[in-house]
C-alpha positions in Angstrom: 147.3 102.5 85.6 149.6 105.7 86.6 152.8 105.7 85.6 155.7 107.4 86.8 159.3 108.7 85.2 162.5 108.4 86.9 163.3 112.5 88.3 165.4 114.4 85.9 167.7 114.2 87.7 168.9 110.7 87.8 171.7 110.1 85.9 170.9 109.0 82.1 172.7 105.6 83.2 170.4 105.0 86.0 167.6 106.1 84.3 168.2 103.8 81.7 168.9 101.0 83.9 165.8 101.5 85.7 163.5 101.9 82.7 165.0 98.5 81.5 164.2 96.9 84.5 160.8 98.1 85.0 158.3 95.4 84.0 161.3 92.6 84.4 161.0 89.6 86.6 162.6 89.3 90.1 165.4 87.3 88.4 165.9 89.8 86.0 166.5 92.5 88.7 168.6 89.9 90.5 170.5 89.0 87.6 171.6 92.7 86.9 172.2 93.5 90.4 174.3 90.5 91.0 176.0 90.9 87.4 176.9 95.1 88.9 177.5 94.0 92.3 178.4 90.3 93.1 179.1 89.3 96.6 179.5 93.2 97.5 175.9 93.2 98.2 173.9 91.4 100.3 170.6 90.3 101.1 168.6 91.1 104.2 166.0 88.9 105.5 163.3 88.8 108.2 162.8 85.0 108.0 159.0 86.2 109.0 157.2 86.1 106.0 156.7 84.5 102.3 158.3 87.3 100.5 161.3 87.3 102.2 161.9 83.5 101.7 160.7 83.8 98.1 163.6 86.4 97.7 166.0 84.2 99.4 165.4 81.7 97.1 165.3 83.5 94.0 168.8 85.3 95.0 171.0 81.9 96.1 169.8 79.9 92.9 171.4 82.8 90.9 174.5 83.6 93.9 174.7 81.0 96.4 177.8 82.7 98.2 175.5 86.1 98.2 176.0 86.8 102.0 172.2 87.6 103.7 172.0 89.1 107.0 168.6 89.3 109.5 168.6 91.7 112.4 168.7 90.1 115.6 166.9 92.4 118.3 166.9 89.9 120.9 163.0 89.8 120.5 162.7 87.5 117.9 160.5 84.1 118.4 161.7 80.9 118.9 160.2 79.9 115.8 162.1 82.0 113.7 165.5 81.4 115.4 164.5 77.8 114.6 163.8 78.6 110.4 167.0 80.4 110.2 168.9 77.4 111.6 166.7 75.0 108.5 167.6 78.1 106.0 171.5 77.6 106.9 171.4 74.0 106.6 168.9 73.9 103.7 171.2 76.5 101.4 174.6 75.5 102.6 174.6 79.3 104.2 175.5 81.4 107.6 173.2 84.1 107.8 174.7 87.2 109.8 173.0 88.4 112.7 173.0 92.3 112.9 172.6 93.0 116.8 172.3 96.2 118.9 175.2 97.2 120.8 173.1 96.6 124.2 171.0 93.8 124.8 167.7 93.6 125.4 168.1 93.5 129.3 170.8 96.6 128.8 168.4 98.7 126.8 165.6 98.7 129.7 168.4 99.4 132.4 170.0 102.3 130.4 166.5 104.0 129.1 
């Protein structure tokens, strides 16, 4: 197993911080980001995979008003437009959709 150091030059805080955390659960890294942040952060999610929705999870039993975005490129499959709709309604939640300033359709015309 290698293991690695945090750079010198982190701050001893962050450094600190990190060595805690290394080794801790996903809650426990939740927990501490949630306890330095709160609702100031937010969690992005693909809604394509496991991990993602694992995360979600995780992160609303601890915050449920933790905001979670997705980025919407205008490609995405009808199946996943369709989970994020059973996500909202599932967790109580209305997850933001990050979209380009042109459409699809605008892209192609303009490059």
């Amino acid at each position: 197993m290698v293991t690695t150091r945090a750079p010198a030059a982190l701050p001893d805080r962050l450094r600190e911080t990190a060595e805690r955390l290394e080794g801790g659960s996903p809650e426990d890294v939740l927990r501490w980001a949630l306890d330095t942040y709160g609702t100031c952060m937010a969690l992005a999610c693909s809604f394509g995979g496991p991990s993602g929705m694992v995360l979600l999870d995780l992160a609303l039993a601890l915050e449920p008003r933790l905001p979670v975005f997705y980025l919407d490129t205008g490609l995405l499959f009808p199946e996943t437009y369709a989970l994020i709709e059973t996500v909202a309604d599932r967790y109580g939640i209305s997850p933001i959709a990050v979209r380009p300033a042109l459409s699809v359709t605008d892209q192609a015309t303009a490059h």
